[in-house]
C-alpha positions as MATLAB code, in Angstrom:
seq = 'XXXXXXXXXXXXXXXXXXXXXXXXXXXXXXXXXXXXXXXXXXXXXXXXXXXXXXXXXXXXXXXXXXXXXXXXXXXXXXXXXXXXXXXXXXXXXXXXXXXXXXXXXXXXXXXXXXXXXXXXXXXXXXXXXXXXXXXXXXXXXXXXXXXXXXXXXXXXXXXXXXXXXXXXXXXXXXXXXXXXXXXXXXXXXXXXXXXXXXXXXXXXXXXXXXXXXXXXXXXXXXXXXXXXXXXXXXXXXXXXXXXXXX';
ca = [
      18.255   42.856  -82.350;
      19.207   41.124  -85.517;
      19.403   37.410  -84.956;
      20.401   34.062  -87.092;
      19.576   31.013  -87.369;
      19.437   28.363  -90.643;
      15.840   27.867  -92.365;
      16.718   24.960  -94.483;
      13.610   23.124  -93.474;
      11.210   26.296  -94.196;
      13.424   27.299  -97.965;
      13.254   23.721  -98.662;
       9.145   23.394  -98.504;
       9.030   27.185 -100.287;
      11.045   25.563 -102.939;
       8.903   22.769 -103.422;
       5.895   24.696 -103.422;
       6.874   26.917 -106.836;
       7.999   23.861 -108.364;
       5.304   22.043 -107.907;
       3.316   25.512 -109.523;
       5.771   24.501 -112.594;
       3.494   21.456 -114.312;
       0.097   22.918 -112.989;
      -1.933   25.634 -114.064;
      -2.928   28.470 -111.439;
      -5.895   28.059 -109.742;
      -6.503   31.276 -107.534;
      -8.974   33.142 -105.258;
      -9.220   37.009 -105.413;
     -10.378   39.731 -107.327;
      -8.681   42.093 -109.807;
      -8.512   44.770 -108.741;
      12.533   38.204  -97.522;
      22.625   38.096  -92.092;
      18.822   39.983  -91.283;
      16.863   41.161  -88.763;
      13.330   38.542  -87.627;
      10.210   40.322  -87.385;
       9.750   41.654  -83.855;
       6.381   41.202  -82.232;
       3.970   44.193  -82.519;
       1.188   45.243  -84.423;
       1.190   47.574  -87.398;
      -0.694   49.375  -90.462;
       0.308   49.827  -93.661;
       3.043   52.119  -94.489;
       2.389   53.149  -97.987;
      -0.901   53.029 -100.288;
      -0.971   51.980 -103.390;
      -3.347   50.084 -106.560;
      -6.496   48.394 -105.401;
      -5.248   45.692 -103.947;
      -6.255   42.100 -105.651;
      -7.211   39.494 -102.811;
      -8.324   35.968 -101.683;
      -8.972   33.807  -99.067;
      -6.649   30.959  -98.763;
      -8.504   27.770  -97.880;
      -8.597   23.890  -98.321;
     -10.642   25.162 -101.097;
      -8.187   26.940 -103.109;
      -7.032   25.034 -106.492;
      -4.894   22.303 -105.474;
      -1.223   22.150 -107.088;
       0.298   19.345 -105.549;
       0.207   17.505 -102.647;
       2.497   18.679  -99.475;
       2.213   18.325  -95.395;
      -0.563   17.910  -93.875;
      -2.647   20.211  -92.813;
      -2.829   23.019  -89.236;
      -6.660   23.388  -88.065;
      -7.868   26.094  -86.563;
      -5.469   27.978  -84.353;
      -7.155   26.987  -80.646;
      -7.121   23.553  -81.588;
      -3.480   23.187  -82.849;
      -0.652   21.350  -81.187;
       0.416   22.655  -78.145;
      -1.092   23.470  -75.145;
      -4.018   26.392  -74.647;
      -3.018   28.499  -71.774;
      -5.385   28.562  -69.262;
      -6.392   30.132  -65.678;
      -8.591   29.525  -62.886;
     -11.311   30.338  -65.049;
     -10.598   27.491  -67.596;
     -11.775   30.026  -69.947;
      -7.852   30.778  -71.538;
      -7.076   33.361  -69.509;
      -3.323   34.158  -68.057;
      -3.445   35.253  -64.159;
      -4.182   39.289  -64.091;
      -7.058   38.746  -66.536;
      -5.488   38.598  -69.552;
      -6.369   36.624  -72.660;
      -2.923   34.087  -73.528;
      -4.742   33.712  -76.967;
      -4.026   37.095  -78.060;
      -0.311   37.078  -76.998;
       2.457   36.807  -79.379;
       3.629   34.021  -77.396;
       0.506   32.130  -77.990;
       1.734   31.859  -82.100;
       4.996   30.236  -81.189;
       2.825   26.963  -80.752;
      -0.241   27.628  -82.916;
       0.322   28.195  -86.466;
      -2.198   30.169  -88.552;
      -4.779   27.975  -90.351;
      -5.214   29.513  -93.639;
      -9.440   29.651  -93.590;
      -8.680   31.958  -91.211;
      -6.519   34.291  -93.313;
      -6.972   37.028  -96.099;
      -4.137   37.319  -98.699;
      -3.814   40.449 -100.930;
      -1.302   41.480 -103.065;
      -0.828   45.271 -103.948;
       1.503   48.070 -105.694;
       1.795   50.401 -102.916;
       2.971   54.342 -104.222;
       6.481   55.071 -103.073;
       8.099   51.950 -103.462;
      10.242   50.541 -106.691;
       7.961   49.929 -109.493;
       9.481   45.950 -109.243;
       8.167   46.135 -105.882;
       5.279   44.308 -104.926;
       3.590   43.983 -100.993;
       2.028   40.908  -99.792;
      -0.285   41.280  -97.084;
      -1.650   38.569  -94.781;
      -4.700   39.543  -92.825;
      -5.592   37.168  -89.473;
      -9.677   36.961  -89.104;
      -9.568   34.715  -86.461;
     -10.348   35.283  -82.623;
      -6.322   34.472  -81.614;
      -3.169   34.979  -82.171;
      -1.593   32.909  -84.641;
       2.314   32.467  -85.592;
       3.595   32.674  -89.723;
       6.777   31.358  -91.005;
       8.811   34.313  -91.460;
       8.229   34.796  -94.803;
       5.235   33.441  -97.464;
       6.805   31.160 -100.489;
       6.346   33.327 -103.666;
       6.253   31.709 -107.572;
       4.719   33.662 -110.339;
       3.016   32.606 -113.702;
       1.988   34.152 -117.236;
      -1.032   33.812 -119.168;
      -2.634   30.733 -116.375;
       1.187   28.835 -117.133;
       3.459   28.834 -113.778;
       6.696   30.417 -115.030;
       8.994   27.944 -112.546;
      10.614   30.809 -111.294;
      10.502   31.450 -107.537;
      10.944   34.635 -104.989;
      14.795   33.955 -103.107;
      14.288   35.039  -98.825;
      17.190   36.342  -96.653;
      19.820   33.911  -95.611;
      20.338   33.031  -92.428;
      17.697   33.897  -90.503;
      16.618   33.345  -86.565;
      15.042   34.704  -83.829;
      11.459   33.964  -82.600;
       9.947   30.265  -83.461;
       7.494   32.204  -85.597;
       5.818   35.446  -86.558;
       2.742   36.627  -84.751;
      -0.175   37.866  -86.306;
      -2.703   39.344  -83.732;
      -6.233   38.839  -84.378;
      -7.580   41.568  -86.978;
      -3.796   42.447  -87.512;
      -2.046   42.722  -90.973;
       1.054   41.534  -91.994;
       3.403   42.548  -94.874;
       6.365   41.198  -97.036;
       7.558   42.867  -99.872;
       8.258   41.292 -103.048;
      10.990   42.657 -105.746;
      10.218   40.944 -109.023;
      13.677   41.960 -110.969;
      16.330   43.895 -108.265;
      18.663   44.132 -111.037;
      16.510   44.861 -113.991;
      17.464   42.148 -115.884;
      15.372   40.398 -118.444;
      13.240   37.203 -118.221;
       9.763   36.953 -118.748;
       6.803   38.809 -117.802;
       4.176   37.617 -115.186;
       0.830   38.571 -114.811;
       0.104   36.577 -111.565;
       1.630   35.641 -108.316;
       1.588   32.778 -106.165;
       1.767   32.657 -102.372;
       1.653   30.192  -99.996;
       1.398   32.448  -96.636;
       3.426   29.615  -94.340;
       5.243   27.480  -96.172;
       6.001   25.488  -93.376;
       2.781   24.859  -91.991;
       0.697   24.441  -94.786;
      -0.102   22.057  -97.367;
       0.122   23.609 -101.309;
      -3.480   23.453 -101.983;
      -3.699   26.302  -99.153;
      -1.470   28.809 -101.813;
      -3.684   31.532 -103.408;
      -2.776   32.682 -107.364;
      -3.673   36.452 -107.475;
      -3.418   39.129 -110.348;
      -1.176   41.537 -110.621;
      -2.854   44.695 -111.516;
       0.819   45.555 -113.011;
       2.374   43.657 -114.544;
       6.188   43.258 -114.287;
       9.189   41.296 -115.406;
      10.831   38.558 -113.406;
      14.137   38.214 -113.067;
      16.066   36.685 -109.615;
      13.070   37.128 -107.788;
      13.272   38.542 -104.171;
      10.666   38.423 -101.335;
      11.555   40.135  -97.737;
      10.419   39.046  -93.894;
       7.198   39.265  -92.633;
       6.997   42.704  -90.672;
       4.361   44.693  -89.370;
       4.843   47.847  -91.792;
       5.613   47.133  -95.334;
       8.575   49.599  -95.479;
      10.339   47.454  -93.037;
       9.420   44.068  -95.056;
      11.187   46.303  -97.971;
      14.442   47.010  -95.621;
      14.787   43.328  -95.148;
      15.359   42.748  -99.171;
];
């Protein structure tokens, strides 16, 4: 079930993303308080529990740090064709709704109003280990990249250092998030325990090939950690198997 396939384009946007963090400051929502296997469609709850989780919503609103590609609306109104029945009202034959499908993400990327990023320090995991989550409040189903672009900073200062994904990955054209579903990737800030410098805050852009920077949200971490060759895992429905995919 493990499939390949290169991400050059996706990595390449990711990169430019934390670099761009580099010469800004962080401007963030939220409170205080990853060859591999592709995400499978499915719908999931978290795996572990951990510290109060700090959050925000990204938006058009979030502090801009540079500019990048344009923009994805809202998900019904995104390129590609809304599947429709005899109704007209979206609906495949049989009755059911083609919005809430996963197949209906693989042409209808997430818009980030839509979407509620957290970051947390769930119990049972390595104390580097940090889980993403990516929350879909819209009314469909809406497709990720398969992993969020991850940079960190210290003190309100972007450190320049950013989270490396999986090589070689493939599989489905994109992630799907059902609506009210959460999604999970797991972050390790130092896998080797080496030394570098300590970050207070993380940055994540949920789809870095969708969305422009200004969409990325800066949130604390409630602990603090340091950051050394910086990993973050796939997108998954449970946050253990975000963690496998390190």
């Amino acid at each position: 079930m493990r499939i390949h396939r290169s991400r050059a384009a996706a990595l390449a946007t990711a990169v430019g993303f934390v670099l761009a963090l580099t010469g800004c400051g962080s401007g963030g929502s939220g409170g205080t308080d990853g060859k591999l296997k592709a995400p499978t469609a499915g719908t999931g709850t978290p795996s572990a529990s951990g510290t109060p989780a700090a959050s925000g919503t990204a938006s058009a609103s979030a502090t801009p740090t540079a500019a990048g590609p344009s923009g994805i609306g809202d998900p019904a109104s995104a390129a590609g064709p809304t599947p429709t029945g005899p109704d007209g009202k979206g609906k495949a034959t049989g009755g059911t709704d083609a919005t809430t499908e996963d197949a209906y993400a693989y042409t209808h990327p997430c818009s980030a109003r839509n979407l509620t990023v957290k970051v947390t320090s769930p119990q049972g995991f390595p104390a580097t280990v940090r889980v993403v989550t990516v929350t879909n409040n819209g009314s469909t189903t809406c497709g990720l990249d398969f992993h969020p672009a991850i940079g960190f900073s210290a003190t309100g200062s972007a450190l320049g250092i950013q989270a490396t994904p999986p090589e070689g990955l493939g599989g489905a054209p994109a992630h799907p998030v059902r609506p009210g579903a959460t999604t999970y990737a797991a972050v390790d800030l130092n896998p080797s325990g080496g030394g570098g410098p300590v970050a207070d805050e993380i940055n994540i852009l949920a789809d870095p090939s969708h969305m422009p920077n200004a969409d990325g949200v800066s949130l604390p971490l409630a602990t603090t950690g340091t950051v050394a060759k910086p990993r973050v895992g796939l997108y998954h429905f449970t946050a253990r198997d975000s963690l496998d995919t390190l």
